[in-house]
N, C-alpha and C positions, 0 to 999 in steps of 0.2 A: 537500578534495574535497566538492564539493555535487553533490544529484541533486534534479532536478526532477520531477514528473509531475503531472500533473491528467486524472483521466478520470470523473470523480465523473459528470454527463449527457451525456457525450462516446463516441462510439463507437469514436473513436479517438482516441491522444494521443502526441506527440512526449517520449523521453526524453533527456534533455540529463547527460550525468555531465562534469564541469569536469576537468579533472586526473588519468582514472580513470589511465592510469600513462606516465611520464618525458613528463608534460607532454602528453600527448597529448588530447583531448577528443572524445567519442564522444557520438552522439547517432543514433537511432534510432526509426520509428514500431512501435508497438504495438494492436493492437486490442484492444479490449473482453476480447472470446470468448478470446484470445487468454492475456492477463495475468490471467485467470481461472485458467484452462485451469494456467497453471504457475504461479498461486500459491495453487493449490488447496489442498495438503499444507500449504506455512505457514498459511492462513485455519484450517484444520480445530486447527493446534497450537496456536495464540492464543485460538481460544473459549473454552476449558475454563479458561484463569487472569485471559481477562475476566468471564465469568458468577462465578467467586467472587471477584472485584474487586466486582463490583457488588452480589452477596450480603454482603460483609462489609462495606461501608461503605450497604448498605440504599440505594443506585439502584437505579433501572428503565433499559431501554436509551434509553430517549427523554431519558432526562438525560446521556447522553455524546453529546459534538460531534466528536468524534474521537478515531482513536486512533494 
């Protein structure tokens, strides 16, 4: 199962899941506002154990390229 996305300066971006079940392959457009909008609640649970990621190994946010 692979998933693709890119919307990093894209307003909108096509999602492609390969195989998501008996073989099937799904694929879907998504806006900005949108992919925000419902991955609000996960962004807000991830903060808190990247800033003591970054605190404990002494980065700044400008030194992470991704996560």
């Amino acid at each position: 199962e692979r998933m693709k996305y890119v919307l990093s300066a894209n307003k909108e971006a096509t999602v492609y899941v390969e195989g998501i079940m008996d073989g099937i392959d799904f694929s879907a457009t998504i806006t900005r506002r949108d992919f925000e909008t419902l991955a609000e609640e996960t962004f807000k649970a991830v903060t808190s154990p990247i800033k003591r990621f970054l605190f404990d190994h002494d980065l700044k946010p400008e030194d992470l390229h991704g996560v």
